[in-house]
Each structure stands twice: as C-alpha cells, then as structure tokens.
Backbone bond lengths (Angstrom), bond angles and torsions (degrees), N, CA, C in turn:
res aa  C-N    CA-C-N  psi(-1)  N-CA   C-N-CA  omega(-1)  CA-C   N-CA-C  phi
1 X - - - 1.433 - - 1.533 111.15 -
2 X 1.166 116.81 -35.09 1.628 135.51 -172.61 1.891 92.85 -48.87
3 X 1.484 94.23 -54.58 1.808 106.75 -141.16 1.708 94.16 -94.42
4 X 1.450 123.59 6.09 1.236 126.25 -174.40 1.654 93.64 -108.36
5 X 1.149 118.17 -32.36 1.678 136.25 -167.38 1.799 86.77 -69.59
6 X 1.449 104.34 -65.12 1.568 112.33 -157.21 1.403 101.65 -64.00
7 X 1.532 135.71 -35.96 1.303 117.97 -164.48 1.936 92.75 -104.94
8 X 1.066 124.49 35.05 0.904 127.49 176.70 1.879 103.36 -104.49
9 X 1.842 94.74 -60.45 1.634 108.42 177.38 1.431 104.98 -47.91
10 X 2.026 131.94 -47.82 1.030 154.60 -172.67 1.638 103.43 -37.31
11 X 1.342 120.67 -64.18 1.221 141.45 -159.10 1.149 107.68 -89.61
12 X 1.878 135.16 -12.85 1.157 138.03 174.12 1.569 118.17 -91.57
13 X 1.979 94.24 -34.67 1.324 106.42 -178.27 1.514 122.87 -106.51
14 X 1.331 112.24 -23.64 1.456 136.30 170.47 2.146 88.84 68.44
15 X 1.032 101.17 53.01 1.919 107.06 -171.98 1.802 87.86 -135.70
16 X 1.686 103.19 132.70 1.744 108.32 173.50 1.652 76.91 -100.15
17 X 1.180 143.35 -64.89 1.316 120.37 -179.82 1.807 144.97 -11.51
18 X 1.311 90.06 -48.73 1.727 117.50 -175.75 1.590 91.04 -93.12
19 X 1.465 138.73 -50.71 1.388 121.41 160.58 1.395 145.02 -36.41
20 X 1.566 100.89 -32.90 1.646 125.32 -176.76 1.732 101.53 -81.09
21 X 1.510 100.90 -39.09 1.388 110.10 -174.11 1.393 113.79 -66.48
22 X 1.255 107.11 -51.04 1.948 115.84 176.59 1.335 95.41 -77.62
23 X 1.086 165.56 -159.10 1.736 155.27 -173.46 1.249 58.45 55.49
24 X 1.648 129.59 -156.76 1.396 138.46 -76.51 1.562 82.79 -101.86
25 X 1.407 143.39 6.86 1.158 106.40 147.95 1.603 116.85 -76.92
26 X 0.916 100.33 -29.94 1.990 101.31 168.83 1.284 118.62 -44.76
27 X 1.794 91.19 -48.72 1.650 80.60 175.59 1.171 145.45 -109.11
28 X 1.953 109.38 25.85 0.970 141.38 179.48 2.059 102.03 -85.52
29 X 1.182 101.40 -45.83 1.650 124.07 -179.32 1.661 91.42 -71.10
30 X 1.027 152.61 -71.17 1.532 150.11 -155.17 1.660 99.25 -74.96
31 X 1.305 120.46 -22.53 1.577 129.69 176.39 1.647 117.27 -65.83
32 X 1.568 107.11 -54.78 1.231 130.78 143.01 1.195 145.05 -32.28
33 X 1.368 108.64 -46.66 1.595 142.10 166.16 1.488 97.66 -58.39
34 X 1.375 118.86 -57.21 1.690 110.18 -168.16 1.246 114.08 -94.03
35 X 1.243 118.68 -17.82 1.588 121.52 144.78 1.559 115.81 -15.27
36 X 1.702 81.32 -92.66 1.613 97.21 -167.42 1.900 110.16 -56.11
37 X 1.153 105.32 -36.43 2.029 100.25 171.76 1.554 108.87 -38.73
38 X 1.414 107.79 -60.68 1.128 102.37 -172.74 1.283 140.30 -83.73
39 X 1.415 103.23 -4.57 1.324 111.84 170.12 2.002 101.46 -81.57
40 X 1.469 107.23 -45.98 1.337 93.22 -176.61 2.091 100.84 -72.08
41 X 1.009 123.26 -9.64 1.703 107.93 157.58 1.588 117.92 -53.52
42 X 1.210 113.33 -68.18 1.619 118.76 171.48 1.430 116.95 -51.99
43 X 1.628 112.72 -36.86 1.538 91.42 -179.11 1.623 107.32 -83.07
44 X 1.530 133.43 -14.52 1.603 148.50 137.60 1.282 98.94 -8.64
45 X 1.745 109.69 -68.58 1.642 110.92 -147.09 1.223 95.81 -68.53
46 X 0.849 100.83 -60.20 1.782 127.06 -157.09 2.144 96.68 -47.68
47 X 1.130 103.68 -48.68 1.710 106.74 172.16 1.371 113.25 -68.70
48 X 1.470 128.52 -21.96 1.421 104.92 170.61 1.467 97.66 -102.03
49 X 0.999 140.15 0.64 1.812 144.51 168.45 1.674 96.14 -62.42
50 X 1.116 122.85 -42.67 1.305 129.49 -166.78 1.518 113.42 -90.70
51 X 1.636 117.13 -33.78 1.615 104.11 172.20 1.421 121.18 -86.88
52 X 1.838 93.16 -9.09 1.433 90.75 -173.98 1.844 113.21 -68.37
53 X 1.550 101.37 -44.05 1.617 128.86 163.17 1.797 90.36 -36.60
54 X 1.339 117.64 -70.13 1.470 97.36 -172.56 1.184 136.59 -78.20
55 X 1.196 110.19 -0.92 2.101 138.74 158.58 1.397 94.98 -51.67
56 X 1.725 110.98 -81.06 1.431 114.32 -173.34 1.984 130.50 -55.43
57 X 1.278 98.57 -24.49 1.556 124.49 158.58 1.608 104.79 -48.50
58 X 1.084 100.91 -83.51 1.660 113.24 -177.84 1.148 120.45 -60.68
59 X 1.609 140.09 -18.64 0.881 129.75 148.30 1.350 117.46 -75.35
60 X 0.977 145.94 -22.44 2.041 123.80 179.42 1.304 89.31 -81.99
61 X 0.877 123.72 -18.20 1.942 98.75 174.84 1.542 118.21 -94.07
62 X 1.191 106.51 32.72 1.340 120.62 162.11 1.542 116.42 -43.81
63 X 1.130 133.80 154.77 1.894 111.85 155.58 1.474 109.52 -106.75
64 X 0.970 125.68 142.15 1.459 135.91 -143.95 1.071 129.31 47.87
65 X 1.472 140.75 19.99 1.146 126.36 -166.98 1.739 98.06 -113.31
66 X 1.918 133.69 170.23 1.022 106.47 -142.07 1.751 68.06 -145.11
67 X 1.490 127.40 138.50 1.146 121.32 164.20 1.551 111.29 -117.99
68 X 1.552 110.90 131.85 1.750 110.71 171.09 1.421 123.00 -46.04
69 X 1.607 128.64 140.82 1.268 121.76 -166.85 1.545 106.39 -53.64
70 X 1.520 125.94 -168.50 1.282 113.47 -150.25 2.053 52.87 -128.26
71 X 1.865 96.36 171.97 1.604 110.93 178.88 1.209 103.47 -70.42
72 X 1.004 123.07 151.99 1.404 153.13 154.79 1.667 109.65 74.58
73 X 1.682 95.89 37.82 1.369 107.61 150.22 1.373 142.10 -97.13
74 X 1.143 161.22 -166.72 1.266 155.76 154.84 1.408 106.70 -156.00
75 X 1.441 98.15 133.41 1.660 106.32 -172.07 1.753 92.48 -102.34
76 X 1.353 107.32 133.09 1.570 115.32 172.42 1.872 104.35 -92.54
77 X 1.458 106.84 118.18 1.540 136.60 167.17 1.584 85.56 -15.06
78 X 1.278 125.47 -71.96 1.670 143.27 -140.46 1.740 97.92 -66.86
79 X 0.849 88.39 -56.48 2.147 100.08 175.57 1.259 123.64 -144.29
80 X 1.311 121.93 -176.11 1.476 109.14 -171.09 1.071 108.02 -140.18
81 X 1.552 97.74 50.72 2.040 108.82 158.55 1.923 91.22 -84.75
82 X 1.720 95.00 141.39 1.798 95.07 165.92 1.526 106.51 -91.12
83 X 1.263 102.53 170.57 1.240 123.85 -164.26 1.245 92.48 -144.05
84 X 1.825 116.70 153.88 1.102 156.13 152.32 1.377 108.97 -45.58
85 X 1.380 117.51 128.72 1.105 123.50 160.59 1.632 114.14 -107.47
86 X 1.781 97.44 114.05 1.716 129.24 179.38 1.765 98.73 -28.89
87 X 1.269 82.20 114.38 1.980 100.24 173.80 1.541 112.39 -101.02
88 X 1.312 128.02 111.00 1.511 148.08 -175.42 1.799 101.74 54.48
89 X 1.660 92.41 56.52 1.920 94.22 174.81 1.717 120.40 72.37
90 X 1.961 110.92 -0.93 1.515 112.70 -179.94 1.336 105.11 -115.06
91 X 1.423 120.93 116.49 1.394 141.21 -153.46 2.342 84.83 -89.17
92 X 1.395 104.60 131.80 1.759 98.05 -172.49 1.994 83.56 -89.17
93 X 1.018 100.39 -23.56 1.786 98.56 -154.69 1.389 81.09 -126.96
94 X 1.857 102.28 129.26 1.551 130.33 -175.32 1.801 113.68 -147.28
C-alpha cells in the first residue's frame, strides 16, 4: 500500500520530497491501524474471558439445578464436603 500510495503522489506531483513525506505518513497511519486492532483483540478476549466466568458463575447458582464434581474431586459417601484427591500417596486434607 506504502509503494502504490508513493508512486501514485509521484505521478500527481512529480516531487521525491512529497513522496518520502506520504510513504511514512502511510506508514506511520497503517502502524497505528494495527496497533489499535490488536489492542482492541485482547481487550475482545479478555471481555468475553470475563462474561463467560460470569455465565458459569450464574449458572451453579441456579436453584435446583445439579452440577458434576469439578476433576480432581472426590465426594465422601458420609457427606458431601469434596476432598482432595492424594497426590504421589500424600493425602493435603486429613
């Protein structure tokens, strides 16, 4: 786009001055341009990272509704506090 811009100004203005000048304002503006995309990408992610967190929030507090334990839980028969499941044979919760 730079080198289509410059021999464009070239042929309107017949000036290497005013060419050099548009060149890097072109490519000062297209520099900018991908700047801001990507910053508004991350601040994108980052906003559905966060409603999704409050999707899954708001749903277990459903009333009646019943969610499967999360991994590396274990529900004890006796009650239904979870517990840790023992990592290389050392139980964290005794």
């Amino acid at each position: 786009m730079p080198c289509s811009t410059a021999l464009t100004v070239y042929f309107a203005t017949h000036s290497i001055g005013t060419v050099v000048v548009t060149a890097l304002a072109c490519s000062l503006l297209l520099q900018l341009a991908y700047f801001a995309s990507v910053l508004f990408l991350i601040w994108r992610s980052g906003w559905a990272n966060r409603s999704g967190e409050m999707a899954e929030h708001f749903g277990s507090c459903k009333e009646g509704g019943s969610q499967p334990p999360d991994d590396g839980e274990v529900r004890n028969e006796s009650s239904d506090v979870p517990q840790l499941l023992p990592m290389n044979g050392v139980s964290l919760l005794r």
